[in-house]
ChimeraX commands (.cxc) that place a marker at each C-alpha (Angstrom):
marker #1 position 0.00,0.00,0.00 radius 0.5
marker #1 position 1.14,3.85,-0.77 radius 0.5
marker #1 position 0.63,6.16,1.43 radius 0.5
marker #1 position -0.45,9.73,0.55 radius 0.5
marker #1 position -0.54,12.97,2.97 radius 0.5
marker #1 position -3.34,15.74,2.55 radius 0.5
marker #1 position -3.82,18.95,4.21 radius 0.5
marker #1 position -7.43,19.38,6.06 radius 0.5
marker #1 position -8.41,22.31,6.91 radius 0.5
marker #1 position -11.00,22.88,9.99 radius 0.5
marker #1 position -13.78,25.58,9.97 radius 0.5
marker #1 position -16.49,25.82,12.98 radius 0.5
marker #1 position -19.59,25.92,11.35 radius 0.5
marker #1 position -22.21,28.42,12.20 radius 0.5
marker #1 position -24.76,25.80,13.10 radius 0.5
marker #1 position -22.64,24.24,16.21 radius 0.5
marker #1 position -19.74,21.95,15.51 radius 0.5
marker #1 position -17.20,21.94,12.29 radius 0.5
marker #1 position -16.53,21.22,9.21 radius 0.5
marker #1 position -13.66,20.63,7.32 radius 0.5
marker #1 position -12.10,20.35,3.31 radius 0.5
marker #1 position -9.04,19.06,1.65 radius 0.5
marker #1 position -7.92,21.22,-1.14 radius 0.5
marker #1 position -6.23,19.39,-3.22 radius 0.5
marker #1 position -8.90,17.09,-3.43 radius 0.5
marker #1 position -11.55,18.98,-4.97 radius 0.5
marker #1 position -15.17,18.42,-3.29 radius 0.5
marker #1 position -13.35,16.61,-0.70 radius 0.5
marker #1 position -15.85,17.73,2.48 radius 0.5
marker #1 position -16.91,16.16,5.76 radius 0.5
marker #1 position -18.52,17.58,9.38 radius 0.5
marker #1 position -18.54,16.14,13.07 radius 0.5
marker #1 position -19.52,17.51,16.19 radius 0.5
marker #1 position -16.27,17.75,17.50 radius 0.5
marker #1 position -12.45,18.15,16.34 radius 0.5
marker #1 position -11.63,14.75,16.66 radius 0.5
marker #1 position -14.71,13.15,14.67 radius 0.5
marker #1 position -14.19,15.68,12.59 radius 0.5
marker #1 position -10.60,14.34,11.85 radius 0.5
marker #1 position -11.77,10.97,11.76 radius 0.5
marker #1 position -14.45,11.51,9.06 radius 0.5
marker #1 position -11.90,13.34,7.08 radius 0.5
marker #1 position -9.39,10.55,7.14 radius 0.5
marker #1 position -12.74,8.21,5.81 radius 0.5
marker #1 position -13.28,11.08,2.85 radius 0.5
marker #1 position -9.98,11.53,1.69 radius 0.5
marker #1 position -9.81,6.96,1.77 radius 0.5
marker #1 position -13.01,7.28,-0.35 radius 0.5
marker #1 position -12.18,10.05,-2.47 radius 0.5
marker #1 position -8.29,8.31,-3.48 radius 0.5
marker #1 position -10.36,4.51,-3.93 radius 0.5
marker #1 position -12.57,6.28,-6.62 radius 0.5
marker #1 position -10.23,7.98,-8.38 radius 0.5
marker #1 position -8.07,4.16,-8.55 radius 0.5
marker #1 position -11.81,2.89,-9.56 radius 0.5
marker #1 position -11.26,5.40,-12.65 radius 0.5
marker #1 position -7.79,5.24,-12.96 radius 0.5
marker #1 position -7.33,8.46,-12.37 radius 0.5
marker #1 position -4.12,9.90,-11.21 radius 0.5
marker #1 position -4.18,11.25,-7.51 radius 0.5
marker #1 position -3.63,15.05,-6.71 radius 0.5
marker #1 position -0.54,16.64,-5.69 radius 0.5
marker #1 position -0.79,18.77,-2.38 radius 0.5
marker #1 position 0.23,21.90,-2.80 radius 0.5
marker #1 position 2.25,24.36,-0.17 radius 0.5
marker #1 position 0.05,26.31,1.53 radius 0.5
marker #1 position -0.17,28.39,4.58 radius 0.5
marker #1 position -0.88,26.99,7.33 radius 0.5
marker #1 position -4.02,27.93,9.57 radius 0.5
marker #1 position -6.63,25.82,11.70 radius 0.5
marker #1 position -5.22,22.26,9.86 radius 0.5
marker #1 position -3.54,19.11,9.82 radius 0.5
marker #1 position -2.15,16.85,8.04 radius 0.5
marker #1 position -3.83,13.44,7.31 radius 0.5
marker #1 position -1.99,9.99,6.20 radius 0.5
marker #1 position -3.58,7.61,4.37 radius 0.5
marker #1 position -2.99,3.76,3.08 radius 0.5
marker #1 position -4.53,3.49,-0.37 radius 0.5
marker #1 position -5.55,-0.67,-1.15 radius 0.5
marker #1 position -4.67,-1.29,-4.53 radius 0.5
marker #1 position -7.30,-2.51,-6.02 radius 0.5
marker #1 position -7.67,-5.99,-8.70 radius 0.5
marker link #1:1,2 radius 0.2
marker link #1:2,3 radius 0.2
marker link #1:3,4 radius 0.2
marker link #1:4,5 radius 0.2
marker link #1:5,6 radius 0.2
marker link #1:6,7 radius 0.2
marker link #1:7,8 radius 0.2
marker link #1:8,9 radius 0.2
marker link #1:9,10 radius 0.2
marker link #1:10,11 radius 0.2
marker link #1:11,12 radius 0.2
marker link #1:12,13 radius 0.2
marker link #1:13,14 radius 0.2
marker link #1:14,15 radius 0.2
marker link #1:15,16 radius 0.2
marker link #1:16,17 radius 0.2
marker link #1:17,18 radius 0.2
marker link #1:18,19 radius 0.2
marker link #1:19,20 radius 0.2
marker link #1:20,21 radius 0.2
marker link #1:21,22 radius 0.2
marker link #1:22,23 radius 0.2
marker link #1:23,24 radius 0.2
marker link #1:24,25 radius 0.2
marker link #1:25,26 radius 0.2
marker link #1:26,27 radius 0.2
marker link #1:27,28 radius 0.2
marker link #1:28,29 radius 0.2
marker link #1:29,30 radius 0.2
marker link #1:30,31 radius 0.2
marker link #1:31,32 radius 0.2
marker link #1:32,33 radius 0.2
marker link #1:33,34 radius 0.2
marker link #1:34,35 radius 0.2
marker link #1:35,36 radius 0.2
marker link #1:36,37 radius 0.2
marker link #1:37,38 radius 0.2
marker link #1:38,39 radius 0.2
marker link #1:39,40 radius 0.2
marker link #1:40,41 radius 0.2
marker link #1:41,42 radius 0.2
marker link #1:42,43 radius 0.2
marker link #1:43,44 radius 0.2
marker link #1:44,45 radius 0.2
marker link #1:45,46 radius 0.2
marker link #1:46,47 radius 0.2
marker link #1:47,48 radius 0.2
marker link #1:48,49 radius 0.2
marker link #1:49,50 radius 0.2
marker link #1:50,51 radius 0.2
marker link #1:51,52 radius 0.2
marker link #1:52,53 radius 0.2
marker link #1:53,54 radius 0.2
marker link #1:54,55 radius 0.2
marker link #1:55,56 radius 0.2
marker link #1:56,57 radius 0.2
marker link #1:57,58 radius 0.2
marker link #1:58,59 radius 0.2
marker link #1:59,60 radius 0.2
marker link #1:60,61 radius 0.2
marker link #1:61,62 radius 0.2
marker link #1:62,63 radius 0.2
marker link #1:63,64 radius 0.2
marker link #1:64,65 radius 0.2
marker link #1:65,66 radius 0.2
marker link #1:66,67 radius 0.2
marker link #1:67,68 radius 0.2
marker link #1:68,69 radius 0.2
marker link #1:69,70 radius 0.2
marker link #1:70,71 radius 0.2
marker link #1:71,72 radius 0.2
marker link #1:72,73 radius 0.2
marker link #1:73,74 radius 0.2
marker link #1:74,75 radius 0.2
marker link #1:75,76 radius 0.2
marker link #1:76,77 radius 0.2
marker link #1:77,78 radius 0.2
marker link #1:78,79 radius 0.2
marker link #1:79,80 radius 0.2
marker link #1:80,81 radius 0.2
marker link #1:81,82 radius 0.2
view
């Protein structure tokens, strides 16, 4: 298995808890109550988001640079698919 890293950033949404986006993974979005679901459920998105692009052999997204605010970095283990 690769692995890949993303950068996720954290927002606190309006309505109570947060939500949070990858941008180098375009539509890549995901909300929890709290901080750490919220980092959880990211690490699920960015899995899903990677196994469909394999699914259409498409190439993954590079992270760019970027500044650094309310994130973190998330590592992920791709399964190759048959």
């Amino acid at each position: 298995m690769e692995v890949f890293n993303y950068i996720v950033k954290i927002q606190p949404a309006k309505e109570g808890g947060y939500w949070a986006e990858v941008p180098a993974l375009p539509g890549c979005f995901t909300q929890g109550e709290t901080v750490a679901e919220v980092k959880a459920m990211a690490e699920e998105a960015v899995e899903c988001y990677l196994t469909s692009l394999i699914r259409r052999g498409e190439p993954f997204p590079v992270e760019k640079r970027m500044k650094r605010g309310f994130a973190f970095p998330v590592c992920v283990r791709v399964p190759k698919l048959a």
